[in-house]
Every structure is written in C-alpha cells, then in structure tokens.
Legacy VTK file of the C-alpha trace (Angstrom):
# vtk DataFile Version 3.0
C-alpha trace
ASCII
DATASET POLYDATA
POINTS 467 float
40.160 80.563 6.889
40.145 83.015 10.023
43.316 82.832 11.998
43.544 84.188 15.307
47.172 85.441 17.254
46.108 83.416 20.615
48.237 84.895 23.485
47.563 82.110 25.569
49.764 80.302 23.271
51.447 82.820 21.675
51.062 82.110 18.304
48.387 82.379 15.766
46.025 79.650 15.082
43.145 79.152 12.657
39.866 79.820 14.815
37.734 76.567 15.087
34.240 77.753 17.457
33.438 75.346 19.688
30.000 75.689 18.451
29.525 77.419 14.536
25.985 78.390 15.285
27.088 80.553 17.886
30.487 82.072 18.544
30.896 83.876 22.090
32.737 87.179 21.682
33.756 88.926 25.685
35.760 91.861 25.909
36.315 93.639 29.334
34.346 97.135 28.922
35.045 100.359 31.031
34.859 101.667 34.409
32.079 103.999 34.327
33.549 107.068 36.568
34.669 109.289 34.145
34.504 110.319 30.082
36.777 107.842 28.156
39.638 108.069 27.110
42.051 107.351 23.658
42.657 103.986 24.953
38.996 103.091 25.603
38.402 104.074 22.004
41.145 101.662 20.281
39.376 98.748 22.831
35.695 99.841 21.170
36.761 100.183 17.650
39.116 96.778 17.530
36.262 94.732 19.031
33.639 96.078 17.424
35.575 95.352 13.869
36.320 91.728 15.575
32.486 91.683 15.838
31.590 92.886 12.524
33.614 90.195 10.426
32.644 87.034 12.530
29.295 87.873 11.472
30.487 88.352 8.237
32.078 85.132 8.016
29.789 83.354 10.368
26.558 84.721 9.777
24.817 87.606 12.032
22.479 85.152 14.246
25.505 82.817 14.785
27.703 85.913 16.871
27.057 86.568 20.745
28.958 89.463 21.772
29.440 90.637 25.429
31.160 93.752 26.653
31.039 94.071 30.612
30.374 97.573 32.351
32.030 97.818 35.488
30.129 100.087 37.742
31.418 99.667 41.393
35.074 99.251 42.536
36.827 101.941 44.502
37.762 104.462 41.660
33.677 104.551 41.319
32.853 104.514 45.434
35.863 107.942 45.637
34.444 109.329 42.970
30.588 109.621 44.081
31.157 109.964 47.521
33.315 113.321 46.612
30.773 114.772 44.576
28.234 113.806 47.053
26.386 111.354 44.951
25.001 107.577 44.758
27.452 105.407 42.658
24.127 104.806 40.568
23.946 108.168 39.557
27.535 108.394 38.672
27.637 105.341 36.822
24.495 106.083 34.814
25.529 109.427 33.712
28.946 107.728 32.644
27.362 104.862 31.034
25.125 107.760 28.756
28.693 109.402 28.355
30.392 106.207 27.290
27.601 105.068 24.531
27.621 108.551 23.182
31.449 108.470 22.358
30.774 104.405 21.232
27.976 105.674 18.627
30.058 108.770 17.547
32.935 106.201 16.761
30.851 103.649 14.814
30.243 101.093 17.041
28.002 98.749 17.206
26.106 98.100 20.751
26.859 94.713 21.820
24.468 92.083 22.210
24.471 92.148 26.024
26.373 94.461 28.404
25.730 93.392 31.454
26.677 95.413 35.010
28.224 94.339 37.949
25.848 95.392 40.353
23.222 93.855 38.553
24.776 90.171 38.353
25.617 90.423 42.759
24.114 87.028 43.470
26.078 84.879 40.559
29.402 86.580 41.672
28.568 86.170 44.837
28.231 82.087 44.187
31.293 81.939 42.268
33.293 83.240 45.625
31.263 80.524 47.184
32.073 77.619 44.725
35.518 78.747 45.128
35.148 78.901 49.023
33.671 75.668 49.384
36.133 73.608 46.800
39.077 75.111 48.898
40.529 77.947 46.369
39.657 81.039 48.310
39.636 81.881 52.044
38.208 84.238 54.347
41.286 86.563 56.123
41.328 88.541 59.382
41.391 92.059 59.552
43.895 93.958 61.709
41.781 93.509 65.371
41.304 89.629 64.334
38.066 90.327 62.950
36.699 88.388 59.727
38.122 90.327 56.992
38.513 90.236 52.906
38.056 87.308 50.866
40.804 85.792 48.916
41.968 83.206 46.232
44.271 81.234 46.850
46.903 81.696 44.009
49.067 78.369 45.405
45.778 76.142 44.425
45.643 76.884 40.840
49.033 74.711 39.322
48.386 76.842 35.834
48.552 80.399 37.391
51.040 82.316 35.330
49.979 80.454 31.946
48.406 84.103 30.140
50.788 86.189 31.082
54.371 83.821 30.951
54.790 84.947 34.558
56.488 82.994 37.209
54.859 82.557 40.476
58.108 82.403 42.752
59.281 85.254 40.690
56.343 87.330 41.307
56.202 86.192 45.116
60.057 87.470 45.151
58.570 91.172 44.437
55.602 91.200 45.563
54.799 94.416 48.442
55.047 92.683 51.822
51.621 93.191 53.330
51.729 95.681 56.410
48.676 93.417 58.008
48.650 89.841 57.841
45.224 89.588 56.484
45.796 86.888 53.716
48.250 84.025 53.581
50.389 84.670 50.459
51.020 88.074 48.877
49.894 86.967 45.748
46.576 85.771 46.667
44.169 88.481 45.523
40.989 89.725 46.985
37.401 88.075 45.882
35.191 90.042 48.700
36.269 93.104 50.337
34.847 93.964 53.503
32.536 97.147 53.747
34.568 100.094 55.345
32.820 103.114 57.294
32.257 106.189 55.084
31.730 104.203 51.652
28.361 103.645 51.985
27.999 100.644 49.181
27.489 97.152 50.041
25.724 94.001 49.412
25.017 91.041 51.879
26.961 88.275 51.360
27.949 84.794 53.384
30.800 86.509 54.703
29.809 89.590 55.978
28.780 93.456 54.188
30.914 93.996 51.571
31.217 94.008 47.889
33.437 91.926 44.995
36.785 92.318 43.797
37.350 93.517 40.049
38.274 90.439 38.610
35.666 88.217 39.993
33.114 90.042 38.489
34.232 89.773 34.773
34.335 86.005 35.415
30.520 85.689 37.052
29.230 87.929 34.124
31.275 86.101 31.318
30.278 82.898 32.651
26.664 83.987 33.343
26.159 85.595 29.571
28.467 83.307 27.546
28.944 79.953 29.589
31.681 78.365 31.310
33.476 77.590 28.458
33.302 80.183 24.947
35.468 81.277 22.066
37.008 84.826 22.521
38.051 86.926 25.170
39.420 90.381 24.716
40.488 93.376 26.085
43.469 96.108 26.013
47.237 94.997 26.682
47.098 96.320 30.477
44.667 93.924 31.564
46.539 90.386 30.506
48.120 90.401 33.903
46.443 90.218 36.336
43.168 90.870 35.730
42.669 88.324 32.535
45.239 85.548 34.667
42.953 85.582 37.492
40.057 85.245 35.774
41.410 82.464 34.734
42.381 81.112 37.734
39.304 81.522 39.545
36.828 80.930 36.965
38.426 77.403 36.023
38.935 76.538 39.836
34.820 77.747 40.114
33.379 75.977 37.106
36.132 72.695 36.450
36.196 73.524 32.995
38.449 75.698 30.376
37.500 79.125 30.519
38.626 80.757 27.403
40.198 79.492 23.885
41.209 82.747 22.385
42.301 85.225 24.270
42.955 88.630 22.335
44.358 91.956 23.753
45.047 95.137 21.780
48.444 97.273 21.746
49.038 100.709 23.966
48.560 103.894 22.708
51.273 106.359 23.045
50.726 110.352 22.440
53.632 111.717 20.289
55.417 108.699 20.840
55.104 108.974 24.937
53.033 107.302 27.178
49.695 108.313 27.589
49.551 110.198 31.211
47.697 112.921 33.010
51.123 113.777 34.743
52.927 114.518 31.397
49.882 116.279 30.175
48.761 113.957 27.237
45.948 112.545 28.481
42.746 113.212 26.184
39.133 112.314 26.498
37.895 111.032 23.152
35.540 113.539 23.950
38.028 116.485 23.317
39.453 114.289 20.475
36.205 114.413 18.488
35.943 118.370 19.062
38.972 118.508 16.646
38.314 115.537 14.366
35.378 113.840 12.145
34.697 110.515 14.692
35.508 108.325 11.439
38.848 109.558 10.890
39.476 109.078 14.003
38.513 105.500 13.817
40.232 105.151 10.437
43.401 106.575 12.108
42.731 103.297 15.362
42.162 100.791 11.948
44.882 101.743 10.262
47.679 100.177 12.319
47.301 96.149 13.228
45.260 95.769 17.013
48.237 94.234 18.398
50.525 96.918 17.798
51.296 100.035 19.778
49.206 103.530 18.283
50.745 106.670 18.441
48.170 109.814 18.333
48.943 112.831 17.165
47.695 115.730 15.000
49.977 114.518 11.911
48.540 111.118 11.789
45.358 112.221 12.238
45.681 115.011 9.608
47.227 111.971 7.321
43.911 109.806 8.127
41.705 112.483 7.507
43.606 112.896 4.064
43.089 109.339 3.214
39.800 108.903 4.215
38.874 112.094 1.960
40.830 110.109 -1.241
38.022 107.020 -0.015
34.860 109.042 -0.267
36.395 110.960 -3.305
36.506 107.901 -5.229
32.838 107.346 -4.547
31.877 110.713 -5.266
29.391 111.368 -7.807
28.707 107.212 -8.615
25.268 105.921 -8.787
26.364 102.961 -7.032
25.275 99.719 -8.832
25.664 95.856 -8.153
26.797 93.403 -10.715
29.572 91.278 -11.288
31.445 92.320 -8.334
35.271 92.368 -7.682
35.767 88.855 -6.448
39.930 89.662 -6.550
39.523 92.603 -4.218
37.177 90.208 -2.437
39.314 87.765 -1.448
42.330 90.785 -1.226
39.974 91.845 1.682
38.996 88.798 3.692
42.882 87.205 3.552
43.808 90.269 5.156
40.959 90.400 7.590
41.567 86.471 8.153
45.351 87.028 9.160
44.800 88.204 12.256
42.155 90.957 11.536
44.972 92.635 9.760
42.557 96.315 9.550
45.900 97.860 8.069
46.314 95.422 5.239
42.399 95.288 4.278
42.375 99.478 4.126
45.194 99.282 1.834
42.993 96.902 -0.355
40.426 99.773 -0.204
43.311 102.074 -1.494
43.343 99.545 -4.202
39.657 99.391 -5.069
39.809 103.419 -4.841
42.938 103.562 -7.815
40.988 101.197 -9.656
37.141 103.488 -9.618
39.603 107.053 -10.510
41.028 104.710 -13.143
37.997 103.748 -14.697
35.699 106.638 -14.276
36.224 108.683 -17.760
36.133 105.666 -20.065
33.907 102.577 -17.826
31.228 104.809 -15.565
29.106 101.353 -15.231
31.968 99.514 -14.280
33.377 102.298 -11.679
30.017 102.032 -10.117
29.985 98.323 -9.997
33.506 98.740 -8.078
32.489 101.674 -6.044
29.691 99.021 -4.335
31.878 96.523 -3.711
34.142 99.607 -1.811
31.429 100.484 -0.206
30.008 96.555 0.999
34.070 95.826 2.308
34.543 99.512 3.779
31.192 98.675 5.829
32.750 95.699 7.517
35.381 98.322 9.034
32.452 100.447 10.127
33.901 102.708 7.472
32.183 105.152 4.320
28.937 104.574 5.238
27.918 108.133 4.318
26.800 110.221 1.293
30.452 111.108 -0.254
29.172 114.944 -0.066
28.506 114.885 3.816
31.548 113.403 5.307
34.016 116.004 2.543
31.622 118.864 2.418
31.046 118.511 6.634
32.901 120.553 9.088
33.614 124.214 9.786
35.553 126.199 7.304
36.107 129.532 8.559
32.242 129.810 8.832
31.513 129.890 5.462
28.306 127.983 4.831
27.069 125.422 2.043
24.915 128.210 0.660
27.947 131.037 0.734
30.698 128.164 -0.815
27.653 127.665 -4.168
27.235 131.007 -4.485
30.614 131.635 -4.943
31.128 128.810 -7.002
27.924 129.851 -9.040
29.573 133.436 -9.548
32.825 131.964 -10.868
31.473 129.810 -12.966
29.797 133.157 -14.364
33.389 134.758 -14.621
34.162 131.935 -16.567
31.563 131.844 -19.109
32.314 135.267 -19.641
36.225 134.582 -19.963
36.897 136.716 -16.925
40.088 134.899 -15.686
41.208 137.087 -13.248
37.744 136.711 -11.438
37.459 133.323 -11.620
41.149 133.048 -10.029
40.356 135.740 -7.337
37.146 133.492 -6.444
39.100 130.508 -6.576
41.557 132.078 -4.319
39.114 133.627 -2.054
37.431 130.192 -1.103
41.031 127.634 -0.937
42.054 130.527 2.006
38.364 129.430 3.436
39.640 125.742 3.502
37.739 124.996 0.287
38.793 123.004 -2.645
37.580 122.971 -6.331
37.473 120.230 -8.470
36.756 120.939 -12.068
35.287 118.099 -14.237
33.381 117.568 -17.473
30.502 117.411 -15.262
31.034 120.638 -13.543
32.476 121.522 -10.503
32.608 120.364 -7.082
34.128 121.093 -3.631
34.694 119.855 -0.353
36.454 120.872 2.758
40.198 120.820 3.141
LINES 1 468
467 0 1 2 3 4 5 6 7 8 9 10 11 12 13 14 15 16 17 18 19 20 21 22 23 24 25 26 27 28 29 30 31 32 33 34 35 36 37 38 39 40 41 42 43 44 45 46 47 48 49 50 51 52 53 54 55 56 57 58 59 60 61 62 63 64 65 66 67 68 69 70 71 72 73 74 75 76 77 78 79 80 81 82 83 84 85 86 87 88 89 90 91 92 93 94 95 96 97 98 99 100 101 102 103 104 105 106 107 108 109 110 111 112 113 114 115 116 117 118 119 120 121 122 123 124 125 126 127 128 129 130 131 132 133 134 135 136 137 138 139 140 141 142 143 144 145 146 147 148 149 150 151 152 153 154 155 156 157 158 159 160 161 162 163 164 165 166 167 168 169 170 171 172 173 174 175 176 177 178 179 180 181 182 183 184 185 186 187 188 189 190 191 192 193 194 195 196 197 198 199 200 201 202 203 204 205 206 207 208 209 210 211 212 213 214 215 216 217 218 219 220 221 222 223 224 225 226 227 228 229 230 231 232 233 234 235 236 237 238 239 240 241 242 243 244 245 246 247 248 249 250 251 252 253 254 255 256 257 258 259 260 261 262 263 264 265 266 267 268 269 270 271 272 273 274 275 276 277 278 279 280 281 282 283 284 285 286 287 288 289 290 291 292 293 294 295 296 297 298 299 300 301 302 303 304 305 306 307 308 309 310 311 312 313 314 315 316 317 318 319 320 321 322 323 324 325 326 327 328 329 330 331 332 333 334 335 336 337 338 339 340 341 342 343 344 345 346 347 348 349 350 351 352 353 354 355 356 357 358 359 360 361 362 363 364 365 366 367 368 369 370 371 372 373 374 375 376 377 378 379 380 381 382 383 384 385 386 387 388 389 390 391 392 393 394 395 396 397 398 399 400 401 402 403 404 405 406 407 408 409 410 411 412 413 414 415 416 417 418 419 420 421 422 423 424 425 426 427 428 429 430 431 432 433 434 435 436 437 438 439 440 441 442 443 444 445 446 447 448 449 450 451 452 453 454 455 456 457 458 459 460 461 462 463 464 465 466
C-alpha cells in the first residue's frame, strides 16, 4: 500500500485517489530562459520515477501527468529583449534545450505540458472569478492610474496552511512598499500592468498586461487536471509562496480543495555548499553530462530519498558510476529469461518504493538481486538469468539498465582507444597466452588498464569495459 509524506500535513499517509481510474500527477516545470540546471534535473528525475510507479501500481491508462512550462514572466521578457529577440523565440529554443537534457536523463515526456501563453484566456478568468467573488483587487499605480492586480491574502482564513507560516508574522517583515499600489504587503500580484519597453502583453478586463507566476500554475492545473486532483509537486523552493498561493487563489476561484498531496523534493548543494553562480558552483546539466554517462547521473539523483538534501560532486558521482557498472556487470553476458520470478525481491522493491518512493532503499534491493545473479552464475546459469529479468523489469521502474550491459560499460572515451584497437589487443594477448608468453600478456594487460580498460578473465573468455 503506497504511502505518501503529505507536507500539507506533514506526515505520511497511505495515498487513496480520489478517482483509481485516473490519478492526476502536477509538478511545476521550468522557466524556459536558459539551459537547466542540477536542480531542474533532481525535479525531472523524482517526478518522472513518481510517474513511473503509479502506473506501475495503478495501471498506465489510469495516470495523468502534467508538468507546466512557464514561458513569460520577467526573467523571460529581460532576457529576449537583451538579445533582441521575441520571447517566442527564446522560449522555443529553451523548451528544445530543456527536452534534450529531459531525454538524455531518462525521462519520460509527460502526458500534457501545457504553456502559459497558450492557456491566456482561462488565467485570465480565474483573476476574474477571483475579482468578482471579492479576493483580488485592482491597485493604482504611482500617478493614480489603474495599476496591477492583486489577491487579497486577508480573504483566504487558510493562507499559511502549506508552508506553517504565520500571516502577522510575515506582515511583521514584509518590505514596506515604496508606492501604495496594493492594500496589504502581502497581497501578491495576479495581473501586472504592461510597462513601456517590454513589448509583451495580452488584453485583459483590466487593462494591457500579462499574469503573475503563480496564477498561471493554478489556471493550467485546474484547466488540465480539474479543480480538485491527487498530487502536486515541485522542488523545496517553491512551497512558499508560490505552491501557498496557489492555493489560496485557486480554492478562493473554484470553492473547492485544490490539492490532496502535495510533494516537494530536497535542495541540492555542490560540495556541501549552496548551489550559486556567485560562489561559482552553478552547473548546467548540460556541462554535467559532458563529464558523466546521463544514467549515472540519474542513479547518483535516485540514490538519496527525494525529500532529502543532494550534494553533487565528482566523488559521488565517481561512486555512482562505480555502482551502476557492478548493476550492468551482473547482467553481463545473461540471456535474460522469464520464469518463476523473484517474488521476495518483488515485494523488497515495491515496500520500499511504497514508503515514500524510498529510490535509495529500492536500489539497494537491486544491490541485492545483483549479489544474488554473481552468486549463482557458475553453478545455476538458468536461474541467474531468471533473476537477471526480474533486475532488469524493477531497475526499469527507476528508468534505470535499460541498455545492452556492453554499451553502457564498454561506452565512453578512454584515452581514444577504440572498440576495434581494445579487441585487437585483447586478441594479441590472448595469443601471448596460448603461447605461454607471460611477460606479453602482462605488458598488454598493462598497456590497456593505463588506457582506462579493464579485463575480466572467465571460463568463457575474456571481456572488458571502461574504467
């Protein structure tokens, strides 16, 4: 039975769908402005794996899964405008960006992923709605003029109920507005006013403008999933505010509960320090994946619980490249059959996945399955390869070992020495050997392990892959 950590109610609590033929799945996506980053790829990976096992335990048909793409707010409107650009054009070439690091990593495209821009007229009614039932207000700019549209944080009685924040606390230190343009500092904006130079803006009931962040995740959720689904996720940094005032305004818009579940991965950290362009740690996953095999990158994200912080840094990733090698080395060489299964590794697997998608706890299980196969293989080949499927079948719910053994450890650049130089090599010490010329064989051996490349003698011959 699936239990979820809820951190609306900050505990963990078996996951009943409001509706088992189809569980809604929304995670907040990225800004499309620049190449993602580390902590973009922890948000794809953990919600792709949250993906992946409700349609293992629910069925494939019976999963929805949204992931927004933001692509206008005023990171996006800077960015184009300095490179002399539409915000379409520097959105789409982001958004081609953004799926290319998402495939490298394993992950699966969600079912919908709808865009801000495209979905104008329901935010657009939500502000409305909100308007009209007396939770949002229309401000004055500095001249008196009709200004920015705001919620009205002093309407909603359960503001604060995400996040354990305190209103009066929050009004306490909240930045004193320089202009008077909206009534309480907390209120937040819905519709900003178009401002000269920006050139991108939509009609709207209030004047030229365009929306706020956070009302657009809560016309696009609503719009996709309903008023009312199962999941919403999304990294650490967005619980406050950006996941309370969604639900704020999109329970004040729609007079029903917005969310059940609400889910939100850990930070990552770079050598134990915040992640920062100013200290200099910042990385792309882009220049991540120029040093690293994408899936040991995302077996270095699954290997620590979602909830908990993730430090990067060449060790660990060395260390999950190691491990992942032992994986596919367990595989290697089985002609991979079904047949009476592992049912204890089985249910090893999915109690671990059902506590919380406990990734950590389910790999070790694959650690298990992987002693088990190097175990059996000299004395039980049929039974090894009966295990090494059932590796295989739980790996895939990770998104993990879903290549040919060979290609992910013989893969990679090893001092340039190609697949055709490392067997001929290997073909000329296996000569040496035949002809009990030690020495060669040694200097051969020694040649290639200073070229990255390890030998593995067996009854069967001999093998390599890359260190």
């Amino acid at each position: 039975m699936l239990h979820i950590h809820n951190n609306l109610t900050k505990r963990k609590e078996i996951f009943t769908p409001i509706d088992p033929q189809n569980i809604r799945l929304y995670v907040c996506g990225m800004t499309v402005y620049d190449y993602c980053h580390l902590g973009h790829a922890r948000v794809l990976v953990v919600f792709d794996v949250v993906n992946r096992y409700l349609r293992k335990v629910f069925g494939d048909n019976h999963v929805t899964y949204v992931r927004n793409i933001t692509d206008v707010d005023d990171k996006i409107i800077a960015r184009a405008n300095k490179n002399g650009e539409t915000i379409g054009a520097l959105t789409n070439r982001f958004i081609k960006e953004m799926n290319r690091d998402a495939d490298a990593l394993g992950v699966l495209r969600p079912d919908a992923e709808p865009r801000a821009t495209l979905h104008m007229d329901e935010i657009i009614a939500m502000i409305q709605t909100l308007v009209d039932k007396g939770f949002a207000y229309q401000g004055r700019s500095a001249d008196g003029q009709p200004g920015d549209v705001y919620y009205d944080v002093s309407s909603f009685a359960g503001y604060g109920q995400l996040s354990g924040k305190n209103t009066d606390d929050l009004r306490a230190g909240a930045r004193v507005e320089v202009v008077a343009a909206k009534d309480d500092p907390l209120d937040f904006v819905l519709w900003k006013m178009a401002k000269s130079g920006e050139g991108t803006s939509w009609p709207s009931p209030w004047g030229e403008g365009r929306p706020g962040w956070h009302i657009e995740c809560s016309a696009m959720s609503v719009g996709c999933l309903g008023n009312h689904f199962d999941i919403h996720g999304g990294g650490l940094d967005l619980q406050f505010p950006h996941h309370e005032n969604e639900i704020a305004q999109s329970e004040a818009a729609t007079g029903e509960k917005f969310v059940n579940v609400w889910m939100h991965n850990g930070f990552v950290r770079v050598d134990e320090e915040k992640m920062s362009k100013s200290l200099g740690n910042f990385f792309t996953i882009r220049e991540v994946l120029a040093k690293y095999d994408p899936e040991v990158v995302r077996f270095f994200i699954l290997n620590s619980h979602y909830r908990s912080p993730l430090n990067y840094s060449d060790k660990h990733l060395d260390e999950a490249k190691a491990a992942l090698t032992t994986l596919y080395t367990a595989l290697r060489g089985l002609e991979l059959a079904e047949g009476a299964g592992a049912t204890e590794y089985e249910q090893l697997f999915n109690a671990a996945m059902d506590d919380d998608f406990s990734t950590s706890e389910a790999v070790a299980v694959l650690f298990e399955l992987a002693r088990e196969i190097n175990r059996l293989r000299e004395n039980d080949i049929t039974r090894a390869a009966q295990l090494g499927a059932v590796l295989k079948q739980q790996a895939a719910c990770l998104g993990l070992l879903g290549r040919e053994p060979d290609v992910f450890l013989q893969g990679g650049d090893a001092g340039g020495l190609s697949c055709e130089a490392i067997d001929s090599l290997i073909a000329q010490r296996l000569e040496a050997r035949a002809n009990k010329n030690w020495a060669e064989s040694d200097r051969i051996r020694d040649e290639l392990a200073a070229q990255g490349i390890v030998l593995e003698d067996s009854a069967g011959g001999t093998s390599w892959r890359r260190e």
